[in-house]
matplotlib code that plots the C-alpha trace (Angstrom):
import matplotlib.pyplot as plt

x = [12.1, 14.5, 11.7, 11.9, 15.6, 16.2, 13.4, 15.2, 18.3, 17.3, 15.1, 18.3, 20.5, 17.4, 18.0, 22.0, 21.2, 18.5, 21.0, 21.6, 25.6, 24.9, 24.2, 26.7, 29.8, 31.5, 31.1, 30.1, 30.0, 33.1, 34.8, 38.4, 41.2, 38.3, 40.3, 39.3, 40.2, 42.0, 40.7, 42.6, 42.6, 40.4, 42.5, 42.0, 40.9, 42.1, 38.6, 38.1, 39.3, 42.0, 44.6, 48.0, 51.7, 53.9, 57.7, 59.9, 63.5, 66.2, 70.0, 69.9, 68.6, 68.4, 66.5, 64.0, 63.1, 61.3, 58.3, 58.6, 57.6, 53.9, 54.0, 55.9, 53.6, 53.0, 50.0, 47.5, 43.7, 41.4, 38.7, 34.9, 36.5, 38.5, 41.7, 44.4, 45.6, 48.6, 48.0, 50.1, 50.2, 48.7, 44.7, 42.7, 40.9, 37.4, 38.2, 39.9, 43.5, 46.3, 48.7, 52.3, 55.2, 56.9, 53.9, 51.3, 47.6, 47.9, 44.7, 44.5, 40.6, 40.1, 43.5, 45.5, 48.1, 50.3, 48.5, 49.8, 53.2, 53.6, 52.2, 54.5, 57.5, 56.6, 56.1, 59.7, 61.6, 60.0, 60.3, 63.7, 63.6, 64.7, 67.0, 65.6, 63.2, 61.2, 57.7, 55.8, 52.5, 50.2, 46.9, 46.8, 43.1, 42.1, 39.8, 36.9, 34.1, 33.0, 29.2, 26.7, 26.7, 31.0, 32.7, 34.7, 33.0, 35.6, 36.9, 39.9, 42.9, 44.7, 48.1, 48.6, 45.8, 44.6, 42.0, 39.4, 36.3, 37.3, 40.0, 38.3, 35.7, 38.6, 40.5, 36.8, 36.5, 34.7, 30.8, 29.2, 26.8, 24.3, 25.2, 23.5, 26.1, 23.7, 23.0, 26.0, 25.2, 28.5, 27.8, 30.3, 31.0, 30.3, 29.9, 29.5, 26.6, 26.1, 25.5, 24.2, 25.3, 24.2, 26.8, 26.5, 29.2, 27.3, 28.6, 31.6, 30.5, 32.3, 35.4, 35.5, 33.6, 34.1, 33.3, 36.0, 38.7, 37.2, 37.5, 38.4, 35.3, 33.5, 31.3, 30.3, 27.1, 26.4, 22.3, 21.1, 19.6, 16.0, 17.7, 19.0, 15.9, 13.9, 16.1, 16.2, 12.3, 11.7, 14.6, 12.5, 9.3, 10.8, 12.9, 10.1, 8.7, 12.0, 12.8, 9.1, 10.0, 13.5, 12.1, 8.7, 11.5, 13.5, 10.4, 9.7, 12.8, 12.6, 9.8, 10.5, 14.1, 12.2]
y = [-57.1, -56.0, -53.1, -51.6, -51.7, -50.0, -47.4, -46.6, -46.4, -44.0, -42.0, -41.4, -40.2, -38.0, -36.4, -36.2, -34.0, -32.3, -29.8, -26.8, -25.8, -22.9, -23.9, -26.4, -24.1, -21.9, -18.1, -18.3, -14.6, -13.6, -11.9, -12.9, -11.0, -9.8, -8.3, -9.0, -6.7, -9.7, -11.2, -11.5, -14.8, -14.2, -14.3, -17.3, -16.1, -19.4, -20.8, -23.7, -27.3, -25.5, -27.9, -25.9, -26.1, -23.9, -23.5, -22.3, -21.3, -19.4, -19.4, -22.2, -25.3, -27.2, -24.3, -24.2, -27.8, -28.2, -25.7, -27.7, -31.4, -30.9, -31.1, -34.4, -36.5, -39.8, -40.2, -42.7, -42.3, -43.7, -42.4, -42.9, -45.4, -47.4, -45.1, -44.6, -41.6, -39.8, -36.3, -33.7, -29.9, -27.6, -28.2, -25.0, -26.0, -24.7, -22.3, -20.5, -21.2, -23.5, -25.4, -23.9, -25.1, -23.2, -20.3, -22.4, -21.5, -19.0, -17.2, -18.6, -18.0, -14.9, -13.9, -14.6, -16.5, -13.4, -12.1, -15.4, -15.5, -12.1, -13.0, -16.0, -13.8, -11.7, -13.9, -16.2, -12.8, -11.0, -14.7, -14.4, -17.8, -17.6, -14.9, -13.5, -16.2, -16.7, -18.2, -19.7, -20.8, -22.9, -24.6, -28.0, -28.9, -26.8, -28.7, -28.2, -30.8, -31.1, -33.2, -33.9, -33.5, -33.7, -36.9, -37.5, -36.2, -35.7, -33.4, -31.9, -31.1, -27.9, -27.7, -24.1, -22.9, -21.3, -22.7, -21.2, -22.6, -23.5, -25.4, -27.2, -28.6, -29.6, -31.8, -33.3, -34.2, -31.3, -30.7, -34.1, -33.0, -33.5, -30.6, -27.1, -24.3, -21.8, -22.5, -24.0, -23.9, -23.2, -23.3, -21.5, -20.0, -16.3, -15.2, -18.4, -19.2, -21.8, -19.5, -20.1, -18.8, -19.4, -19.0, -19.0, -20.5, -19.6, -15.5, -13.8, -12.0, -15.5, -13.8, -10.6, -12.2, -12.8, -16.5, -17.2, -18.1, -20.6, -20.3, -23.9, -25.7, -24.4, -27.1, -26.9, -28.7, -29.5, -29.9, -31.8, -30.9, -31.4, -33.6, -36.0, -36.0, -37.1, -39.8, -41.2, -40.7, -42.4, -45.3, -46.3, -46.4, -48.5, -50.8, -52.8, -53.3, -54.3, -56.8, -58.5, -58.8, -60.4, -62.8, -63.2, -64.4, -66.4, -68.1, -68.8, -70.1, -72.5, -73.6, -73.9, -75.9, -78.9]
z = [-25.5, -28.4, -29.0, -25.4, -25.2, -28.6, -27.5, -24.2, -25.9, -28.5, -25.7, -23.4, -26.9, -27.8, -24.0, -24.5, -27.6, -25.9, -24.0, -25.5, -26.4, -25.1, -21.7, -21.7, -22.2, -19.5, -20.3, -23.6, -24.2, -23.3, -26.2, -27.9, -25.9, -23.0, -19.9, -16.5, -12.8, -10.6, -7.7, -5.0, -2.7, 0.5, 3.7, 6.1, 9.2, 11.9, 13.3, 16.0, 14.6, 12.3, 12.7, 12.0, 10.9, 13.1, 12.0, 14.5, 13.2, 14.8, 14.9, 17.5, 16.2, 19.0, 20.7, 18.0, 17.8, 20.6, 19.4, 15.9, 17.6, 17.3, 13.2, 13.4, 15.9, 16.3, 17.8, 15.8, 15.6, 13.1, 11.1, 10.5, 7.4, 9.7, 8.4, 10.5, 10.6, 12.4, 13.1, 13.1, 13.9, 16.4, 16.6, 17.6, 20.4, 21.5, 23.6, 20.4, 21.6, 20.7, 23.3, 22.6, 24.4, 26.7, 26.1, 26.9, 25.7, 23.3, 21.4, 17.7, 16.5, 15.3, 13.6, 10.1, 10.1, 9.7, 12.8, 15.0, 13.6, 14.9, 18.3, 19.1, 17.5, 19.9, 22.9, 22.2, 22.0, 25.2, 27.2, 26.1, 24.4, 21.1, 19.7, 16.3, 15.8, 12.4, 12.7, 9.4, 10.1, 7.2, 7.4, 7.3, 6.9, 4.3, 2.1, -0.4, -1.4, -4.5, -4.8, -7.4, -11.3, -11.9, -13.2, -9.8, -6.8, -4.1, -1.1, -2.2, 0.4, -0.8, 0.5, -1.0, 0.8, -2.5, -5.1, -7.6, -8.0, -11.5, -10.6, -8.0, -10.5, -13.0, -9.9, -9.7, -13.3, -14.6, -15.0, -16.7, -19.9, -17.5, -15.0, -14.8, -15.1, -14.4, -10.4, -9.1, -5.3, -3.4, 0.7, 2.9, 6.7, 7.4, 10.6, 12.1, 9.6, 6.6, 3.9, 0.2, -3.0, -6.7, -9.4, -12.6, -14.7, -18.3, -17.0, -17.1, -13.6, -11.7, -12.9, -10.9, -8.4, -4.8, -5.2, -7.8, -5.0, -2.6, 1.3, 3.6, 4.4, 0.8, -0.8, -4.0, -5.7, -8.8, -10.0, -12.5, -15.3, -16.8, -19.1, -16.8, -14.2, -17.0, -18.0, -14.6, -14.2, -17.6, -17.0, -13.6, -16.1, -18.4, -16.7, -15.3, -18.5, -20.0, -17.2, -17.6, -21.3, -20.8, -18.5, -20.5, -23.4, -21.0, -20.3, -24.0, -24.7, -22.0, -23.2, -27.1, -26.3, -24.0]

ax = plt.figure().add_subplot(projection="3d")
ax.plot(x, y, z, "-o")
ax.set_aspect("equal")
plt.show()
C-alpha cells in the first residue's frame, strides 16, 4: 500500500516538472524595454437582451426623472440558482427596440451607445420634452466567462465595459501550471455567429492583436496540458490498485488484532 502511494506521488511531481518554463511563461521573447502600437477597445454594438442604463438629466429635475425610473426597479425574479434578483434598466427586446417613456418603442439593436444617446436627445428635444437634455447610456450585462485550466473559473461582470484578456485571466486566478498557453480558445459573436479563435499567450502577437480587448458575451477556455491528461489518466490506473491495497491492509489488521 505504502509502495503505490509513494509511486503515485512521485509520478504526479515527475509530471509537475515535466512542463517546460518556457511554455509556462507569458511572452517569453519579448525583449527588455520592447514597444508595442496600442489597441484600442472594440466598440459595443447594443444587440437583443442588452439590458441598459439610461441617464436622463436636464435643468428640470423633476422632468427628467421620470425616463430615469427603469434603472431603479423593483421588480423581483429569480434565477436558474434560486437567486433573486431585481432587475434594472432598459432590456432590448427582440424586435431590436427598447420601451422608452413618453417615446415609446425606440430602435436599440444595431447602434453604439453614442449612436442611441443621440437618438433620444434628439427625440426629448423635437417632442419638446426636455430642454437641453444630456443622455448617458452604459451596459449593464456585460460579462465574460472564464472555464477550464485557471485557479478560479468564473463569469466576470465588467462594469467599465472594458477588459483585456489578460486581465480577465488574472480576476480568474491566472493559468494553473497545468494550462496550455499556446491555444487558449476564446469564443465570441460576429455577425450573429459563434466564432473560434486560438491565441497564443507564449507570443507577443496577443499584444497588437484584435483579441487583446475582449467584447460582452466572450468566453475564454483554458486546455489542459499533456502533463495533466496524463496525470488524470494514470491517477484512474492507479487508484484502484491503491484502494485494493488499503483495504487488503485493513483486512490484515483486522485480522492480526483478534
Amino acid at each position: 500500500m505504502h509502495k503505490s502511494l509513494v509511486v503515485l506521488i512521485l509520478f504526479l511531481n515527475c509530471l509537475s516538472a515535466c512542463v517546460s518554463n518556457k511554455e509556462a511563461l507569458y511572452f517569453p521573447n519579448v525583449d527588455d524595454a520592447a514597444r508595442f502600437e496600442p489597441v484600442g477597445a472594440p466598440e459595443h454594438i447594443i444587440r437583443k437582451d442588452d439590458l441598459l442604463s439610461i441617464t436622463v438629466s436636464s435643468s428640470n429635475p423633476e422632468a427628467s426623472q421620470i425616463f430615469n425610473l427603469p434603472n431603479t426597479s423593483n421588480a423581483e425574479g429569480r434565477t436558474q440558482t434560486g437567486e433573486v434578483q431585481r432587475p434594472a434598466g432598459y432590456l432590448v427586446r427582440a424586435d431590436g427596440s427598447i420601451a422608452f417613456p413618453l417615446l415609446g418603442a425606440i430602435k436599440a439593436e444595431g447602434l453604439s451607445k453614442q449612436q442611441l444617446q443621440e437618438v433620444i436627445t434628439t427625440a426629448l428635444i423635437q417632442r419638446k420634452l426636455l430642454l437641453d437634455p444630456i443622455v448617458d447610456v452604459r451596459h449593464l450585462n456585460f460579462k465574460v466567462t472564464v472555464l477550464g485550466e485557471v485557479s478560479r473559473p468564473t463569469v466576470i461582470t465588467v462594469a467599465n465595459e472594458k477588459i483585456t484578456l489578460l486581465e480577465a485571466l488574472g480576476l480568474a486566478g491566472d493559468l494553473t501550471i497545468f494550462g496550455k498557453r499556446s491555444t487558449v480558445l476564446l469564443l465570441r459573436d460576429e455577425g450573429g455567429q459563434r466564432v473560434a479563435r486560438r491565441i497564443n499567450l507564449n507570443s507577443s502577437e496577443l499584444l497588437t492583436s484584435p483579441y487583446y480587448y475582449l467584447k460582452a458575451d466572450d468566453v475564454i477556455y483554458v486546455e489542459p496540458n499533456r502533463a495533466r491528461v496524463a496525470s488524470r489518466t494514470r491517477l484512474f490506473q492507479v487508484l484502484p490498485l491503491f484502494v485494493s491495497g488499503l483495504s487488503a491492509s485493513i483486512f490484515i489488521l483486522d485480522r492480526l488484532l483478534r
